[in-house]
FIVO-846862 format. One record per residue (C-alpha): residue number from 1; residue in three letters; chain; x, y, z. Coordinates in steps of 0.2 Angstrom, whole numbers, plus 2048, in hexadecimal, padded with zeros to 3 digits. Example, Ala and Ser with C-alpha at 12.3 -4.5 7.8 and 13.67 -1.06 7.14 Angstrom:
<rs>
   n res chain  xx  yy  zz
   1 ALA     A 83E 7EA 827
   2 SER     A 844 7FB 824
</rs>
This chain:
<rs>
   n res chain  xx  yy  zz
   1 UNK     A 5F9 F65 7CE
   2 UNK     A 5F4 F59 7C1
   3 UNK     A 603 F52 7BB
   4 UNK     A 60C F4F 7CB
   5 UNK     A 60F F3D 7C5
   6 UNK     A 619 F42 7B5
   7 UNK     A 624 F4F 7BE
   8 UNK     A 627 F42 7CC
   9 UNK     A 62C F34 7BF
  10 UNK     A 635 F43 7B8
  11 UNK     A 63F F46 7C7
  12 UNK     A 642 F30 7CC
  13 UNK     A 646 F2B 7BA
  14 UNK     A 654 F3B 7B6
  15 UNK     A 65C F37 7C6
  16 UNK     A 65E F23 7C3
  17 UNK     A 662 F23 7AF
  18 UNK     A 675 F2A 7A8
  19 UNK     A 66D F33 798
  20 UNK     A 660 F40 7A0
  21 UNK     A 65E F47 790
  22 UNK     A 657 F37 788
  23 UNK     A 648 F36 795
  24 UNK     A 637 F39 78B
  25 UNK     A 628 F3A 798
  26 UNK     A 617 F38 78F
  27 UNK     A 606 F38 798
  28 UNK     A 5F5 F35 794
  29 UNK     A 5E4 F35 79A
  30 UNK     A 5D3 F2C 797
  31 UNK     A 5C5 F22 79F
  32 UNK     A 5D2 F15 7A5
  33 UNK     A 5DD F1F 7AE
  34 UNK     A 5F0 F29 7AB
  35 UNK     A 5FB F20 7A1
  36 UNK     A 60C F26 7A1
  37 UNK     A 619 F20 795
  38 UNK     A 62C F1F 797
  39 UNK     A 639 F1E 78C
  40 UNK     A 64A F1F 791
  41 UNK     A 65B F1B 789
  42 UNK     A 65E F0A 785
  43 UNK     A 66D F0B 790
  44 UNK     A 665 F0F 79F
  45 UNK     A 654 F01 79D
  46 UNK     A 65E EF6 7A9
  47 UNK     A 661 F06 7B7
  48 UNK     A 64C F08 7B5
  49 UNK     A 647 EF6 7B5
  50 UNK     A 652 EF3 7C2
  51 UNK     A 655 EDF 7CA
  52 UNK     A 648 ED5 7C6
  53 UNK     A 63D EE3 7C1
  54 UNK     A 63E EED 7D2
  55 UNK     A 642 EFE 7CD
  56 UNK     A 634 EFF 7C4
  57 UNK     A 626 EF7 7CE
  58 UNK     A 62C F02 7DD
  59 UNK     A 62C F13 7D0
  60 UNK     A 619 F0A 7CE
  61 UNK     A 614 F0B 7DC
  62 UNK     A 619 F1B 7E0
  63 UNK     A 611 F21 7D0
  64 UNK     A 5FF F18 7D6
  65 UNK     A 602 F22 7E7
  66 UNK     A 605 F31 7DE
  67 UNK     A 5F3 F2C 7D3
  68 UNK     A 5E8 F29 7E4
  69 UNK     A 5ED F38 7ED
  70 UNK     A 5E6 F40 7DA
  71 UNK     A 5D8 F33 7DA
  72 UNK     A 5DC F2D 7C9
  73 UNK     A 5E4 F1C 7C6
  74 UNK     A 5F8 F1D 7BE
  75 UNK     A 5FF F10 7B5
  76 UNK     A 612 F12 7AD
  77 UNK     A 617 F07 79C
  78 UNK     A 62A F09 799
  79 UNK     A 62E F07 786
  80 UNK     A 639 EFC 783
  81 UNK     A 646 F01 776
  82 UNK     A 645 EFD 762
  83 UNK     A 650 EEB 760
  84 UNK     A 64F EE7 773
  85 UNK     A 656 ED3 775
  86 UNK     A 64A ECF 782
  87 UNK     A 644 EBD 780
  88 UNK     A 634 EBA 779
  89 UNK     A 626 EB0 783
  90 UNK     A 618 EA4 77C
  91 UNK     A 607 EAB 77E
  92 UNK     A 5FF EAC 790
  93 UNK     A 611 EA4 799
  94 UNK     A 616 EAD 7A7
  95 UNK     A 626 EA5 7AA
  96 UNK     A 635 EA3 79F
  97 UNK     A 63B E92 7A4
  98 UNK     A 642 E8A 797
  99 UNK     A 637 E7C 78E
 100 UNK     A 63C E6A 79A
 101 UNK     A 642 E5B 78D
 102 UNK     A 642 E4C 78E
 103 UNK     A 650 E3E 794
 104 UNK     A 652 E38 784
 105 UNK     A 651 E49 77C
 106 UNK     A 660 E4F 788
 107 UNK     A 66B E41 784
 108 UNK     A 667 E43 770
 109 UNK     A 66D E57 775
 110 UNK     A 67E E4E 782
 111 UNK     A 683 E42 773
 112 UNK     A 684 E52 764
 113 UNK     A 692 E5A 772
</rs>
């Protein structure tokens, strides 16, 4: 069954979200692989994100598991809904600590309170 991935995402991401309806599964192949794309309700993003991203490594995971058994290599973008308010990040940062300032710069910051 070659789309065992899709109907398995199917199945995880219906059961986690509260808008089933708004699920929209799509799947592609090439050279690289299976890339599936999920979009879900922008009410339920957090429900498949999860904590700290944890939800959706683990539905990752499974999804490569899924892939090997195949032999063919599953990767899962989840779209992230039109007018989303996630921060930005400058180019090639991998952490979102905030810029550190200076003593002097923090007190210029204390003395406008």
């Amino acid at each position: 069954m070659e789309e065992a991935d899709k109907i398995f995402l199917e199945y995880v991401v219906k059961a986690l979200v509260d808008n089933p309806n708004d699920v929209k599964i799509d799947r592609t192949v090439d050279e690289m692989g299976v890339l599936i794309s999920l979009t879900v309700n922008p009410a339920d993003m957090g429900k498949i994100i999860g904590r700290m991203g944890n939800t959706a490594k683990a539905i990752r995971t499974l999804l490569r598991i899924i892939g090997m058994k195949n032999n063919a290599r599953v990767n899962l973008k989840i779209n992230e809904p039109a007018g989303s308010m996630r921060p930005e990040r400058p180019a090639g940062s991998m952490s979102s600590a905030p810029t550190l300032k200076t003593v002097d710069q923090a007190m210029e910051d204390l003395k406008g309170i």
